[in-house]
Each structure stands twice: as C-alpha cells, then as structure tokens.
C-alpha positions as CSV (number, residue, x, y, z in Angstrom):
1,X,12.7,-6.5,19.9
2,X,8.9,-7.3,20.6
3,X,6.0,-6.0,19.8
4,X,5.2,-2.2,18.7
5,X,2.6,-0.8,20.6
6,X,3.2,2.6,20.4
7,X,2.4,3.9,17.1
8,X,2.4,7.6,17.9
9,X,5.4,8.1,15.1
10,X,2.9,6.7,12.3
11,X,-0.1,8.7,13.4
12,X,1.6,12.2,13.3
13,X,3.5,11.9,10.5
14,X,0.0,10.5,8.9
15,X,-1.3,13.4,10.1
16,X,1.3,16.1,7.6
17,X,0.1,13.5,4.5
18,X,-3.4,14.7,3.6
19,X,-5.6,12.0,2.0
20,X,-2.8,9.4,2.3
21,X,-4.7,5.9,3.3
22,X,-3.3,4.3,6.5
23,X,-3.7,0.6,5.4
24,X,-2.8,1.4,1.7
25,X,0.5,2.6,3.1
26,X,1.3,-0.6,5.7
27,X,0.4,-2.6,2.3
28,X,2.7,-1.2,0.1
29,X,5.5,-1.0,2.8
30,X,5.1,-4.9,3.8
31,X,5.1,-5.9,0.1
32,X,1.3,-6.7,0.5
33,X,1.9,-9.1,3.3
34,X,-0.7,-6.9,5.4
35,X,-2.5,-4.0,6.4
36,X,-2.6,-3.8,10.0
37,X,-0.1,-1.9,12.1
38,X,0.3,-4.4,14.6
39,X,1.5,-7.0,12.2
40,X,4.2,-4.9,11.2
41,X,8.1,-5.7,12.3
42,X,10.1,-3.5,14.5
43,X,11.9,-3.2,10.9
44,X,9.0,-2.8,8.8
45,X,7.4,0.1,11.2
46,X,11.2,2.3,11.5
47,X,11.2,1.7,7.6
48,X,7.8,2.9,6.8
49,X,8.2,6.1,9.1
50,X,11.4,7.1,7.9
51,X,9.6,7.2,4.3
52,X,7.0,9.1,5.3
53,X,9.5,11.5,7.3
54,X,11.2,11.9,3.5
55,X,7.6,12.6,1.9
56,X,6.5,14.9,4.5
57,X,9.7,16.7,4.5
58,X,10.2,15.9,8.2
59,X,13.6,14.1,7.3
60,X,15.1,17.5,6.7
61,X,13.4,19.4,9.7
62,X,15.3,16.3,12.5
63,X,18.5,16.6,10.8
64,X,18.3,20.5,11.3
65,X,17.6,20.2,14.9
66,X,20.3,17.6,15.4
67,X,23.2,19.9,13.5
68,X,21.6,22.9,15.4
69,X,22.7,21.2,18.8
C-alpha cells in the first residue's frame, strides 16, 4: 500500500478529543519514531485511528450501525 494522503479519518476523530495534541499522539503511536502524519505507515495510521475510535467512543457507535444493517 503507498502513501496516505488522505487523512480525513485522523482529523475528525481529532476533532471529538478536545485538547489532545496531533503530533504528541503520531509520537506516542510510532514509538517516538516521528511526529508527522505523512511518515506514518498504512499500519501505523489504521492503528492510531482505531485508538482514537476507542477513546472517543466512536468504536461502539460503527459497530452499532454495522449490526443495525
């Protein structure tokens, strides 16, 4: 898989964690290999999302929807 260049995911689920830090989080998910987005792995980025899903709560609300249908 190449390159992500769509981080919409990131950015709205950044948007439910009020005064979480962008780069803080991209460090601590990479193990402090970097901060930037676009150094992330296809790996790295679904793993970091689908934490934040969890914290946010937004885990819960996609596995509703997907029962529901």
């Amino acid at each position: 898989m190449g390159a992500i260049t769509n981080f919409a995911r990131f950015y709205a689920l950044l948007k439910k964690m009020p005064g979480a830090d962008k780069q803080l989080l991209v460090y601590q998910h990479t193990h402090g290999r970097t901060d930037s987005l676009r150094e992330l792995t296809s790996a790295e980025y679904r793993a970091l999302c689908d934490d934040m899903e969890r914290a946010t709560g937004y885990d819960e609300v996609r596995r509703a929807l997907r029962e529901e249908r």
